[in-house]
TIVO-2410 file (N, C-alpha, C; in nm, 3 decimals):
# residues 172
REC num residu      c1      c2      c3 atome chaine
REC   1      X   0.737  -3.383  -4.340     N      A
REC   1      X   0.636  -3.280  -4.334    CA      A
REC   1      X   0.567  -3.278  -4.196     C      A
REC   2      X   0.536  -3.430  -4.151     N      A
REC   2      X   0.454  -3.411  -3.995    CA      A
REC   2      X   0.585  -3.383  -3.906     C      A
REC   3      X   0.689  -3.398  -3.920     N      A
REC   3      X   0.820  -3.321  -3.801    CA      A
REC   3      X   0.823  -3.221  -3.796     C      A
REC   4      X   0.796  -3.134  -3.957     N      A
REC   4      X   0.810  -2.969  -3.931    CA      A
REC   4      X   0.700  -2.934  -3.923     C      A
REC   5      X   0.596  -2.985  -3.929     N      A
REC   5      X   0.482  -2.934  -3.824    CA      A
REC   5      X   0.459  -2.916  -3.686     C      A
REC   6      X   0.531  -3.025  -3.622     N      A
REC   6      X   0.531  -3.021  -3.474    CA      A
REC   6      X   0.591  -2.933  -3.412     C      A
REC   7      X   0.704  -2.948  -3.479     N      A
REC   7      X   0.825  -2.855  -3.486    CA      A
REC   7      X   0.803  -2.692  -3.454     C      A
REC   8      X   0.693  -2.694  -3.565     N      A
REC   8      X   0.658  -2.527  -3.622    CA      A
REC   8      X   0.519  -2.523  -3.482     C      A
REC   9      X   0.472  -2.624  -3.427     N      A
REC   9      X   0.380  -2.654  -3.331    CA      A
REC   9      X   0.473  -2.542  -3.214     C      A
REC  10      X   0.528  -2.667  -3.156     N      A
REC  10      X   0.598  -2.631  -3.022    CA      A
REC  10      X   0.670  -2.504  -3.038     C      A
REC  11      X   0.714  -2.461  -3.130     N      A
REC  11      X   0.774  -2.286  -3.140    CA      A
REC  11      X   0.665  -2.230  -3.115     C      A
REC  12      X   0.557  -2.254  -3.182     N      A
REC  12      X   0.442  -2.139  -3.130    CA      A
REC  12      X   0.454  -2.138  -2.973     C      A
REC  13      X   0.432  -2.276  -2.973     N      A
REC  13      X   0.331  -2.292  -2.831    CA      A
REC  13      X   0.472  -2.225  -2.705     C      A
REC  14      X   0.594  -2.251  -2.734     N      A
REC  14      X   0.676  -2.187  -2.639    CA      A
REC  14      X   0.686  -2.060  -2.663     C      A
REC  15      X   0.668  -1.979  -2.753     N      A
REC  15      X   0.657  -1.825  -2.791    CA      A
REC  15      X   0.527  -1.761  -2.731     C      A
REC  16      X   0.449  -1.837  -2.745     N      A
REC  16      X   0.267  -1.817  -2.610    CA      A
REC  16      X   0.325  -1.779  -2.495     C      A
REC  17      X   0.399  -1.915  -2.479     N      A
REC  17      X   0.389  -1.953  -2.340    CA      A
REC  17      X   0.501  -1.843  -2.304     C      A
REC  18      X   0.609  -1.801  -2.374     N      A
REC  18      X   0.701  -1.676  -2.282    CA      A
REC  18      X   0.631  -1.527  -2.315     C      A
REC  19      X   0.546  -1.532  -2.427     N      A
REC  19      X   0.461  -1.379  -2.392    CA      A
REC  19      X   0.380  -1.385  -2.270     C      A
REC  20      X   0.310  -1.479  -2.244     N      A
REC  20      X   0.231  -1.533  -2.142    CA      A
REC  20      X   0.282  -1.451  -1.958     C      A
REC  21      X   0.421  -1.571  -2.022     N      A
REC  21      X   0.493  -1.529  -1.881    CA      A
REC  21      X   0.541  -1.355  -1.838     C      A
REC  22      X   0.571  -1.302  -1.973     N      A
REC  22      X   0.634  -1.201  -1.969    CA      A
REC  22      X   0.523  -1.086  -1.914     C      A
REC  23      X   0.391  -1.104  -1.970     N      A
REC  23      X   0.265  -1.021  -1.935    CA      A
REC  23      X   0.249  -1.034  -1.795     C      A
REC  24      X   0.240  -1.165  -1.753     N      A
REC  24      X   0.205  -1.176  -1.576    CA      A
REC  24      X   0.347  -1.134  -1.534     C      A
REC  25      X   0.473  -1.146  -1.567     N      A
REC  25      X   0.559  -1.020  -1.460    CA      A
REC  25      X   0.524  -0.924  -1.445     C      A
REC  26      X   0.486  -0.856  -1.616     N      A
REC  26      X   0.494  -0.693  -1.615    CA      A
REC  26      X   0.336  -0.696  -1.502     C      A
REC  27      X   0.264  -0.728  -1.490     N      A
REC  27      X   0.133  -0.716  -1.434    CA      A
REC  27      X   0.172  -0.693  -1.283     C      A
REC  28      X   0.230  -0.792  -1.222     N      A
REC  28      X   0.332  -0.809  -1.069    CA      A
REC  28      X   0.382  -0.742  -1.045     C      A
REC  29      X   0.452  -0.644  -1.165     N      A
REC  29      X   0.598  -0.585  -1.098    CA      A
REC  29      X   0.540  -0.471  -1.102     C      A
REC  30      X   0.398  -0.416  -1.205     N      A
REC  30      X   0.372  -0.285  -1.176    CA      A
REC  30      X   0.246  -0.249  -1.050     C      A
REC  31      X   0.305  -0.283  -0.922     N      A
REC  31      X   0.235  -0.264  -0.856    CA      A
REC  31      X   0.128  -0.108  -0.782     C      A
REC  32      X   0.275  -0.004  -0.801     N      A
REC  32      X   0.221   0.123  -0.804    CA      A
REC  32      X   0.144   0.132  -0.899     C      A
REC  33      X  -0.005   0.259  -0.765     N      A
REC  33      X  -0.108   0.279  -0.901    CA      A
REC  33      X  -0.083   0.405  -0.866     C      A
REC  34      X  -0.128   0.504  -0.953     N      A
REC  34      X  -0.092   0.620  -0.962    CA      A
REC  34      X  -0.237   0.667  -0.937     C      A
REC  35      X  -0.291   0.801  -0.850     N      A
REC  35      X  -0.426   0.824  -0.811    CA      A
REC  35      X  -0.496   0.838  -0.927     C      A
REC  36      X  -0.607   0.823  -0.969     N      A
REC  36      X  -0.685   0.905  -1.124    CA      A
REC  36      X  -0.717   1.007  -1.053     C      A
REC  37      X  -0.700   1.100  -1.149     N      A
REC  37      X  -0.688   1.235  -1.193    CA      A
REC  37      X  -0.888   1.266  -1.140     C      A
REC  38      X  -0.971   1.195  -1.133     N      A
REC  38      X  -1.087   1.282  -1.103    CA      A
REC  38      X  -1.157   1.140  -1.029     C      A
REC  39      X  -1.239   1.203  -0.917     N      A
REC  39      X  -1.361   1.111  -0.844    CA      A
REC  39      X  -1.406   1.011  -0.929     C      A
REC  40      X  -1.418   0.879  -0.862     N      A
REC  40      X  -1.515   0.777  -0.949    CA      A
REC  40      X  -1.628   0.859  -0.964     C      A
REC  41      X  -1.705   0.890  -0.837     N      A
REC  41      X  -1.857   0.997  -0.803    CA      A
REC  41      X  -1.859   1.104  -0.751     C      A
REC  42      X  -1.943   1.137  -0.751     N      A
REC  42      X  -1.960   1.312  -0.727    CA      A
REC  42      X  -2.012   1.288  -0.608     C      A
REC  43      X  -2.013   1.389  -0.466     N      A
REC  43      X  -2.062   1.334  -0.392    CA      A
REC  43      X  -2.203   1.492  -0.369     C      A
REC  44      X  -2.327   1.481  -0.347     N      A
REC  44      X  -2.303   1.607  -0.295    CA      A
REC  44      X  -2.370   1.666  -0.147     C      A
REC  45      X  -2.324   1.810  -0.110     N      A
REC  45      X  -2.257   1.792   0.034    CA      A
REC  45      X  -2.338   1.736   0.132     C      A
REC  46      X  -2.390   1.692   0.075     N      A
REC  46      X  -2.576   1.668   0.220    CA      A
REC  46      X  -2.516   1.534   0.229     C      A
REC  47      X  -2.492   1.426   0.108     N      A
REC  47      X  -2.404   1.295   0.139    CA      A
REC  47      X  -2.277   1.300   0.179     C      A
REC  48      X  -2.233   1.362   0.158     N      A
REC  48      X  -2.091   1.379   0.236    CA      A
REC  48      X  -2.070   1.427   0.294     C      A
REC  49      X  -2.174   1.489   0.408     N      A
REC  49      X  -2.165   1.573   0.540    CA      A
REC  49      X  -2.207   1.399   0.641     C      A
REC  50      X  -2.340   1.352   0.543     N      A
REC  50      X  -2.418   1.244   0.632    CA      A
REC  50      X  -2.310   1.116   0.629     C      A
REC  51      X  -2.211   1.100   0.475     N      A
REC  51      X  -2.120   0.996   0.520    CA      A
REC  51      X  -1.999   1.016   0.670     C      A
REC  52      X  -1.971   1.151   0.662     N      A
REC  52      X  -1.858   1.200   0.749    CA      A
REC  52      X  -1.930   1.189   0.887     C      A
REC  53      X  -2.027   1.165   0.899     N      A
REC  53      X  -2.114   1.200   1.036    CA      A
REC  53      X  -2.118   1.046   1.123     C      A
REC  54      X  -2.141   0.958   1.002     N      A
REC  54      X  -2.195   0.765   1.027    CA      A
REC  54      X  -2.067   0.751   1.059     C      A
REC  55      X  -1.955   0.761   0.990     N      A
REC  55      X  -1.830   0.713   1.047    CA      A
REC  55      X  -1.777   0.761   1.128     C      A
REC  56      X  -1.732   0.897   1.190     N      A
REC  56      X  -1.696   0.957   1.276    CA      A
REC  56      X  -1.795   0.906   1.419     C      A
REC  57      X  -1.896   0.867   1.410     N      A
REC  57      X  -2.014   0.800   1.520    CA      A
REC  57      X  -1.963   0.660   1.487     C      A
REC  58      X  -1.937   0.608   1.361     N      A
REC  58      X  -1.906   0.459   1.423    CA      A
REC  58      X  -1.770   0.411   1.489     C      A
REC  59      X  -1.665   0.507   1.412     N      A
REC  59      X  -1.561   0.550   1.466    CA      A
REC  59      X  -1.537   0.566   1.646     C      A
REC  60      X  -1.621   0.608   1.669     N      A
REC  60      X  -1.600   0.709   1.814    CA      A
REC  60      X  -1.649   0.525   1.898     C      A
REC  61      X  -1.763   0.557   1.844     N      A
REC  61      X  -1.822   0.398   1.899    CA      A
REC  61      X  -1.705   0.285   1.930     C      A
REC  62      X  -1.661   0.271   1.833     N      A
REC  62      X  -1.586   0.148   1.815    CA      A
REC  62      X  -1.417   0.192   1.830     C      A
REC  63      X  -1.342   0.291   1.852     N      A
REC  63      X  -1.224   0.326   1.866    CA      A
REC  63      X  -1.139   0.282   1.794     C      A
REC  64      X  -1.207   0.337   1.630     N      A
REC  64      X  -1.091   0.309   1.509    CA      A
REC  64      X  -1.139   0.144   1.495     C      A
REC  65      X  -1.167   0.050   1.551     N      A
REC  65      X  -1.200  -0.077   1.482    CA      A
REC  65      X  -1.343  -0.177   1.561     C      A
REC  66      X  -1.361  -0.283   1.494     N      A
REC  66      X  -1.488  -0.281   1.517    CA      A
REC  66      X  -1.482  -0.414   1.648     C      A
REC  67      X  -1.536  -0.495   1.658     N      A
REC  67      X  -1.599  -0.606   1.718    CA      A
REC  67      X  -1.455  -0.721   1.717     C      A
REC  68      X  -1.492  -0.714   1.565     N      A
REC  68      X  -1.337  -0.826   1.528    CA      A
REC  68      X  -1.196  -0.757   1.553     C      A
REC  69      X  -1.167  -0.645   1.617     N      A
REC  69      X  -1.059  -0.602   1.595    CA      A
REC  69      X  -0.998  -0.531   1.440     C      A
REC  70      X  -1.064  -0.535   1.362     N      A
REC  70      X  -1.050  -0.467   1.268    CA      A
REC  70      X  -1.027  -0.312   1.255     C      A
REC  71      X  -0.931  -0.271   1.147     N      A
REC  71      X  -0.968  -0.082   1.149    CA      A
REC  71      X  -1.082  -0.081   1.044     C      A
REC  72      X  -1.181   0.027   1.083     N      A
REC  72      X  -1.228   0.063   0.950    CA      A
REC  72      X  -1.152   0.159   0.857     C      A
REC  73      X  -1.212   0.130   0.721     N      A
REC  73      X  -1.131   0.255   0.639    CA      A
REC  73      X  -1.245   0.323   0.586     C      A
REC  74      X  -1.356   0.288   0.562     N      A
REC  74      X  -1.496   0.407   0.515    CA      A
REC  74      X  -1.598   0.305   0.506     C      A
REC  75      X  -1.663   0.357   0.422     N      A
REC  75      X  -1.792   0.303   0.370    CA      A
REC  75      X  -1.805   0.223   0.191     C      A
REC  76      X  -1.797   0.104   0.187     N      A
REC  76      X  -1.776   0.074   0.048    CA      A
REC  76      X  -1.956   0.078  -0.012     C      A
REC  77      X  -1.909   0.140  -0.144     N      A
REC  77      X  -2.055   0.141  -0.259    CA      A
REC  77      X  -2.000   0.052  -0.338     C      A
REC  78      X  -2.096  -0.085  -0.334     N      A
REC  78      X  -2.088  -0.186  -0.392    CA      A
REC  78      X  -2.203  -0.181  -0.460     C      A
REC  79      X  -2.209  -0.272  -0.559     N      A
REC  79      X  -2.311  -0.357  -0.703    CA      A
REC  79      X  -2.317  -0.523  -0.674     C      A
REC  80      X  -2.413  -0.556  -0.623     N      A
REC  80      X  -2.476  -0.715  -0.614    CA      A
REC  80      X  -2.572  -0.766  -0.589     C      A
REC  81      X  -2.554  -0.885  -0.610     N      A
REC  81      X  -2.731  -0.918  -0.601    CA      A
REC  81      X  -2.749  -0.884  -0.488     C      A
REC  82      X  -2.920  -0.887  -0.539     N      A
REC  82      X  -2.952  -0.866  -0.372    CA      A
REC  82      X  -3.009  -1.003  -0.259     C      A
REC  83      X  -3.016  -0.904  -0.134     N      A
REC  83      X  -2.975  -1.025  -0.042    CA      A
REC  83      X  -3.119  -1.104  -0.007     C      A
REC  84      X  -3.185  -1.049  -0.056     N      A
REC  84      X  -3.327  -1.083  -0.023    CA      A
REC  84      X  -3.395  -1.213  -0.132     C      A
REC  85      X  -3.317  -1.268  -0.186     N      A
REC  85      X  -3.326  -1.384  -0.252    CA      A
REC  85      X  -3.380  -1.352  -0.410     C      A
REC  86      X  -3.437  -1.198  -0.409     N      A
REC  86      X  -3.478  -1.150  -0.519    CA      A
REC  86      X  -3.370  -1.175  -0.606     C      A
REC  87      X  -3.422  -1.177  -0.791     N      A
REC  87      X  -3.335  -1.185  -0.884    CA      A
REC  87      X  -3.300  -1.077  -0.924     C      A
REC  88      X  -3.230  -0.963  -0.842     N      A
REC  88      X  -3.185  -0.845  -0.900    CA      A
REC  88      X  -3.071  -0.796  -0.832     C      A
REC  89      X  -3.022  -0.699  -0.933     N      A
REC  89      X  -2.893  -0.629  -0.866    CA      A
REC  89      X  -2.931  -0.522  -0.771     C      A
REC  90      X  -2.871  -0.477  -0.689     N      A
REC  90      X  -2.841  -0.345  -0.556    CA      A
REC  90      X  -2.725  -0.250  -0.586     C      A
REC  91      X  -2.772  -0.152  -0.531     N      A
REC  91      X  -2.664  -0.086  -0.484    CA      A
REC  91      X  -2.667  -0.055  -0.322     C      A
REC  92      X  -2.520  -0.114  -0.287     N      A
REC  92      X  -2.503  -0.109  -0.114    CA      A
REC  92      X  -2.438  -0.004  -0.058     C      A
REC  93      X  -2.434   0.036   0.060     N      A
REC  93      X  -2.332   0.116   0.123    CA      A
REC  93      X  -2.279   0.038   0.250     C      A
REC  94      X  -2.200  -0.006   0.302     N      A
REC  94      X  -2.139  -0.078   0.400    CA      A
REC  94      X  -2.040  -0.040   0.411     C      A
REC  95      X  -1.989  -0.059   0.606     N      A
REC  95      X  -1.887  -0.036   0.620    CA      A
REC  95      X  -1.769  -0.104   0.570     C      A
REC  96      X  -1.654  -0.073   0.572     N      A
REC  96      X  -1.539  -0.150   0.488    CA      A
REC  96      X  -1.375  -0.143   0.559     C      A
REC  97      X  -1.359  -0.280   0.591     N      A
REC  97      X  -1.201  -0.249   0.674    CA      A
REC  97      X  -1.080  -0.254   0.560     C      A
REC  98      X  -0.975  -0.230   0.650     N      A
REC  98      X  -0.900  -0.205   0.561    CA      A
REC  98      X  -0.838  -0.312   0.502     C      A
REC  99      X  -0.832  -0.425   0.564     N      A
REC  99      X  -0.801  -0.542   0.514    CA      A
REC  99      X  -0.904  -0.587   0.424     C      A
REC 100      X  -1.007  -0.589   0.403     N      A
REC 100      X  -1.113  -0.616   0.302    CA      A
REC 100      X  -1.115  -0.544   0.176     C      A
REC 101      X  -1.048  -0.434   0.133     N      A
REC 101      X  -1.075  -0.347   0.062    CA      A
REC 101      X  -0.889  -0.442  -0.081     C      A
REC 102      X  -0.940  -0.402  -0.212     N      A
REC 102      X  -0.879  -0.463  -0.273    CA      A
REC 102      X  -0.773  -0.312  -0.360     C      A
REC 103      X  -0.714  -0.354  -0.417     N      A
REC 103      X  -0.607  -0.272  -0.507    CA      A
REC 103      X  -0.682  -0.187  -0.613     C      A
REC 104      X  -0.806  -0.271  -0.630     N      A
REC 104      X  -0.892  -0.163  -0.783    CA      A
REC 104      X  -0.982  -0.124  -0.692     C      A
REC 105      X  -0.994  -0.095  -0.565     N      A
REC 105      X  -1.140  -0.047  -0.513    CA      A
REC 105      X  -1.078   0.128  -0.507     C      A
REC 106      X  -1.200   0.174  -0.556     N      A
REC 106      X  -1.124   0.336  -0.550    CA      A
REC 106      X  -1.192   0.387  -0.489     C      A
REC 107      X  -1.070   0.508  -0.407     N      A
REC 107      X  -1.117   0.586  -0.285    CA      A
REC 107      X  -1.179   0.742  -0.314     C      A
REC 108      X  -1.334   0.767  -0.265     N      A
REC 108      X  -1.380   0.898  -0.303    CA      A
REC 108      X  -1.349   1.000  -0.154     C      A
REC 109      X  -1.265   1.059  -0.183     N      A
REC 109      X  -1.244   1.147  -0.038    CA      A
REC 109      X  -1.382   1.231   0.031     C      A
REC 110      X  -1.454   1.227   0.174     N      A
REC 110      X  -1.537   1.329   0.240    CA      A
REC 110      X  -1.448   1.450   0.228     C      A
REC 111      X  -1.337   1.469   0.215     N      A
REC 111      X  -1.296   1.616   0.278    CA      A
REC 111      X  -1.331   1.725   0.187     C      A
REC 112      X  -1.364   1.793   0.185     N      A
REC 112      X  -1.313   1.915   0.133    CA      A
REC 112      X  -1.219   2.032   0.125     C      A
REC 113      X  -1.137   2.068   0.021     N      A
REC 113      X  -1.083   2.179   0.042    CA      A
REC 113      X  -1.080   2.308   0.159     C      A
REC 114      X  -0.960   2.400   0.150     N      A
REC 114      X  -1.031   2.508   0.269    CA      A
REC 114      X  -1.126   2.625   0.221     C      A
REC 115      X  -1.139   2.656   0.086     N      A
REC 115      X  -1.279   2.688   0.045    CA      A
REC 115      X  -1.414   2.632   0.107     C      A
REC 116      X  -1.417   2.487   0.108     N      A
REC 116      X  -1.548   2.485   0.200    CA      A
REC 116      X  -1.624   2.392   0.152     C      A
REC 117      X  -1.617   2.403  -0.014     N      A
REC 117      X  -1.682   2.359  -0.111    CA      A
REC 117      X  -1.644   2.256  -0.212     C      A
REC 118      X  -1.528   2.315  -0.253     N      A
REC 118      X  -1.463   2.232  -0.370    CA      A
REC 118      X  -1.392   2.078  -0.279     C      A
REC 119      X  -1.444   1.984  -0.332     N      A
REC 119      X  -1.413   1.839  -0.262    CA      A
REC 119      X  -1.240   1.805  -0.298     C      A
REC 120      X  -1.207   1.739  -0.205     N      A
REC 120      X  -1.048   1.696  -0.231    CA      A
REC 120      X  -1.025   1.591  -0.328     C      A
REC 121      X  -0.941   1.665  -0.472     N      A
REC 121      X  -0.856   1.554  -0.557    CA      A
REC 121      X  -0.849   1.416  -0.520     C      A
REC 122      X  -0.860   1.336  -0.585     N      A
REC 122      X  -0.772   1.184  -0.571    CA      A
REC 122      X  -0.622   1.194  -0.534     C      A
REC 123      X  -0.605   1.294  -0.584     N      A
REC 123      X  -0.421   1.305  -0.626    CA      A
REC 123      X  -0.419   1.307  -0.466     C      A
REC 124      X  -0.514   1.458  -0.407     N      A
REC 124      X  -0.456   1.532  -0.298    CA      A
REC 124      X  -0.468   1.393  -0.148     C      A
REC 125      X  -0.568   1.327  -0.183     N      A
REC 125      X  -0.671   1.206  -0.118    CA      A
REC 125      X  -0.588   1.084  -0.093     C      A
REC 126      X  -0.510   1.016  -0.221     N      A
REC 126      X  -0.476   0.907  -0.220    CA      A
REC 126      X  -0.449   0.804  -0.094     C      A
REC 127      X  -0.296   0.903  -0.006     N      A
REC 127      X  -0.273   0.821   0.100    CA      A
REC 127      X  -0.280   0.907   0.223     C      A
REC 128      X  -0.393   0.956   0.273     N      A
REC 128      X  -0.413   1.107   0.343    CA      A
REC 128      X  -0.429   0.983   0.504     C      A
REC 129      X  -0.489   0.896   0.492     N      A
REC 129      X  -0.523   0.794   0.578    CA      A
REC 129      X  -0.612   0.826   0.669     C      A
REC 130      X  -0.737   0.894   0.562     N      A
REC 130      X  -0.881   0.933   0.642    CA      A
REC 130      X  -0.949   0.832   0.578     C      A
REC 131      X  -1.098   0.842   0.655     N      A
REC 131      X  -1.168   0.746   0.597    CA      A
REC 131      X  -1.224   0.807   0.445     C      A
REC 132      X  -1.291   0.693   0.391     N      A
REC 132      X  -1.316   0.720   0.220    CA      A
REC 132      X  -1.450   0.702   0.221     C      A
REC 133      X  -1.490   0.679   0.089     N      A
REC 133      X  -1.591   0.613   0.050    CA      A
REC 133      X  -1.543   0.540  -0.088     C      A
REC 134      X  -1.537   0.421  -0.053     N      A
REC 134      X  -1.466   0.342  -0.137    CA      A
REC 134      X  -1.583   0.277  -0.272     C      A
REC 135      X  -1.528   0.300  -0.395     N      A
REC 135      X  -1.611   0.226  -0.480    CA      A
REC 135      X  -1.553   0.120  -0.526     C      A
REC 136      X  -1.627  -0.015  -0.488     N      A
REC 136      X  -1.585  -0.150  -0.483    CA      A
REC 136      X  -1.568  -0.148  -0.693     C      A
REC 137      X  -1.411  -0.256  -0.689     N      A
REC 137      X  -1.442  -0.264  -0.838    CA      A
REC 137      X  -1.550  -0.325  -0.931     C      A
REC 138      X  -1.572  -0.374  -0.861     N      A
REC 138      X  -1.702  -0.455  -0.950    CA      A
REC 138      X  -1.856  -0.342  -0.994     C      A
REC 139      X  -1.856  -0.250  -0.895     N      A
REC 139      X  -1.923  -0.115  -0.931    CA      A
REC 139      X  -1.875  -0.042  -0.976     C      A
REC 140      X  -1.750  -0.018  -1.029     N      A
REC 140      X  -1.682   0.071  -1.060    CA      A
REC 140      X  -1.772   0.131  -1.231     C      A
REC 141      X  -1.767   0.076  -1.327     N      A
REC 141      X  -1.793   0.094  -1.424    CA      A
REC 141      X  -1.972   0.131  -1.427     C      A
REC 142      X  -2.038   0.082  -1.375     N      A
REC 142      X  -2.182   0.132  -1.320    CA      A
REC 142      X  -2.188   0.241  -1.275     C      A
REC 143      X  -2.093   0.277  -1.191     N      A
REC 143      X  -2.149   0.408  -1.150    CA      A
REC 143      X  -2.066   0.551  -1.139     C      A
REC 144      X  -1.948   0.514  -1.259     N      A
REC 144      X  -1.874   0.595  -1.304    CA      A
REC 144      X  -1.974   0.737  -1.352     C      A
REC 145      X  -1.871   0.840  -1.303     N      A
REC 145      X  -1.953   0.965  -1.319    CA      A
REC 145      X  -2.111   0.990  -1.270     C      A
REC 146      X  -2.133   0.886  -1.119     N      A
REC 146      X  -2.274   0.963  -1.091    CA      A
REC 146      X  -2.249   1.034  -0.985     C      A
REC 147      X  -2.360   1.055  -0.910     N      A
REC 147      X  -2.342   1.151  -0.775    CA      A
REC 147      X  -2.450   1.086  -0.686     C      A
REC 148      X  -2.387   1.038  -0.559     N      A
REC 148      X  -2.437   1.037  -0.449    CA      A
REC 148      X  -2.514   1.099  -0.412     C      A
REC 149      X  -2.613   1.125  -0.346     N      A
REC 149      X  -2.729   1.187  -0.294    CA      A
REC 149      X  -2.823   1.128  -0.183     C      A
REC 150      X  -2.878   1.197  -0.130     N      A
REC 150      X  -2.949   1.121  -0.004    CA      A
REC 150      X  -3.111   1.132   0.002     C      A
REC 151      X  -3.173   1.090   0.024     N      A
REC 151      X  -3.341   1.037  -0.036    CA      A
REC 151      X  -3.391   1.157   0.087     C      A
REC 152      X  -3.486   1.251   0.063     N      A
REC 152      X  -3.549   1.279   0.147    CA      A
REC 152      X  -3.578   1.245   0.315     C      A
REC 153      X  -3.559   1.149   0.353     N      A
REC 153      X  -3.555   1.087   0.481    CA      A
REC 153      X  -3.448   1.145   0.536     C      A
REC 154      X  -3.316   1.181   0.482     N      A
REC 154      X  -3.234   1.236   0.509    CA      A
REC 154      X  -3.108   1.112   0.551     C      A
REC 155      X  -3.140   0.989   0.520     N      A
REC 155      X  -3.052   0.909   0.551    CA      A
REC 155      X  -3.049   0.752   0.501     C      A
REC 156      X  -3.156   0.783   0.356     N      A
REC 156      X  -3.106   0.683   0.263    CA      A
REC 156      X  -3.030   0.743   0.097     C      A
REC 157      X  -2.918   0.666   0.118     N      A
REC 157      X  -2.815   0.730  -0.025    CA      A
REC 157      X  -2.885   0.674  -0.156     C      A
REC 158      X  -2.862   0.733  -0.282     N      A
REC 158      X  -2.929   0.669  -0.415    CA      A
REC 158      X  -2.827   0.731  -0.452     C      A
REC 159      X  -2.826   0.719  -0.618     N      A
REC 159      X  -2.691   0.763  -0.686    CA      A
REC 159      X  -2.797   0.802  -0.790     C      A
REC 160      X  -2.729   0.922  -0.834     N      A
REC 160      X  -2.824   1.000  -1.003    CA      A
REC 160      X  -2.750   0.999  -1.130     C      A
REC 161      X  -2.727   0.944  -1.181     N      A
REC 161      X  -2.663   0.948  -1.346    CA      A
REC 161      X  -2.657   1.115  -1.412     C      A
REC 162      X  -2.581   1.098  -1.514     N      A
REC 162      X  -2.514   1.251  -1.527    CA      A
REC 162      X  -2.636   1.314  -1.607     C      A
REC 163      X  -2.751   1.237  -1.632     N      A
REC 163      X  -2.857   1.334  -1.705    CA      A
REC 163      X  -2.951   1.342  -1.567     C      A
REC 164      X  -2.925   1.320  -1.452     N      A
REC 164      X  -3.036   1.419  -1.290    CA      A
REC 164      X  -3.109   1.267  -1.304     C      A
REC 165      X  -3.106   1.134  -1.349     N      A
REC 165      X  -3.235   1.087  -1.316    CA      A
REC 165      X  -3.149   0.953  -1.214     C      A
REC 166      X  -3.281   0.908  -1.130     N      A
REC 166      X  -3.232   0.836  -1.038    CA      A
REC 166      X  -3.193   0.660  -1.121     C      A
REC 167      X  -3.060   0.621  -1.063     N      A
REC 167      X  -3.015   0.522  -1.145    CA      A
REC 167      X  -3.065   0.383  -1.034     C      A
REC 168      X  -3.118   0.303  -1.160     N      A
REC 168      X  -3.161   0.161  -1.114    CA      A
REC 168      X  -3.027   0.081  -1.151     C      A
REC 169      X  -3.013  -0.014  -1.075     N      A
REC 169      X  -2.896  -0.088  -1.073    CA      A
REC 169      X  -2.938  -0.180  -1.125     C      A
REC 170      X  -3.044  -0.245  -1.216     N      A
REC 170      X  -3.053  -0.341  -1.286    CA      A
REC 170      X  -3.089  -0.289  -1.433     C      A
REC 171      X  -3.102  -0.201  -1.518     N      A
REC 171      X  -3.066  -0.124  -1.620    CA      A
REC 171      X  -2.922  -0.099  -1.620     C      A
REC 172      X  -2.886  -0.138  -1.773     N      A
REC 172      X  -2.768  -0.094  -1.825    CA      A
REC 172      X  -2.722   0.001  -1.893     C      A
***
């Protein structure tokens, strides 16, 4: 009885262990991501005239890369604590190279269409190899479906949740 237990043990445990394995191939091997079909955020045009403006000036400044030799690729909107030793979360905007930027960070295109108005697809965006505004994954789910916006000053960004009110990054 304790042999065909062990027995009946180690079958499990090698039947784990090759689903196990079989999940981390399929995970590896599917490396293509396919664009999503709509913006993490909405941007609107007063922020995405003022994002297209900071980079094209830091751009020009720096000739495509920065100090370290780096390229930039946009501006990442990140979620983290903040830096000020306070116990709370932020929302950041920073520049972002292209080597820094990860596989789930998703890209919100500045361009717009030749209408003028209507902002460019993900689809149309994906590998256009302009700069973005990248939403880091770890923000991703926070600030799904808001919209960018820029504070009166004319050059600090906040983000508004889909009912118009301004979103705190330490509310869930």
């Amino acid at each position: 009885m304790v042999v065909e237990n062990r027995n009946l043990a180690h079958a499990i445990h090698d039947n784990v262990k090759q689903t196990r394995n079989m999940a981390t191939s399929k995970r590896s091997s599917s490396k293509l991501k396919a664009p999503p079909r709509k913006a993490a955020v909405n941007l609107t045009p007063t922020s995405r005239s003022f994002f297209k403006r900071l980079l094209s000036q830091k751009l020009s400044n720096t000739s495509t890369s920065d100090s370290a030799g780096k390229n930039i690729a946009g501006i990442m909107l990140n979620y983290q604590q903040s830096l000020s030793g306070q116990p709370r979360m932020v929302f950041s905007f920073e520049f972002v190279h292209e080597d820094d930027l990860d596989e789930n960070d998703e890209g919100v295109s500045l361009e717009v269409l030749s209408d003028g108005v209507t902002p460019k697809s993900p689809s149309e965006s994906f590998n256009d190899n302009l700069p973005k505004l990248y939403v880091h994954h770890h923000a991703f789910m926070k600030v799904l479906g808001a919209t960018v916006d820029l504070k009166e000053d004319g050059f600090t960004p906040f983000l508004i949740d889909r009912e118009g009110n301004e979103m705190d990054p330490n509310n869930t």
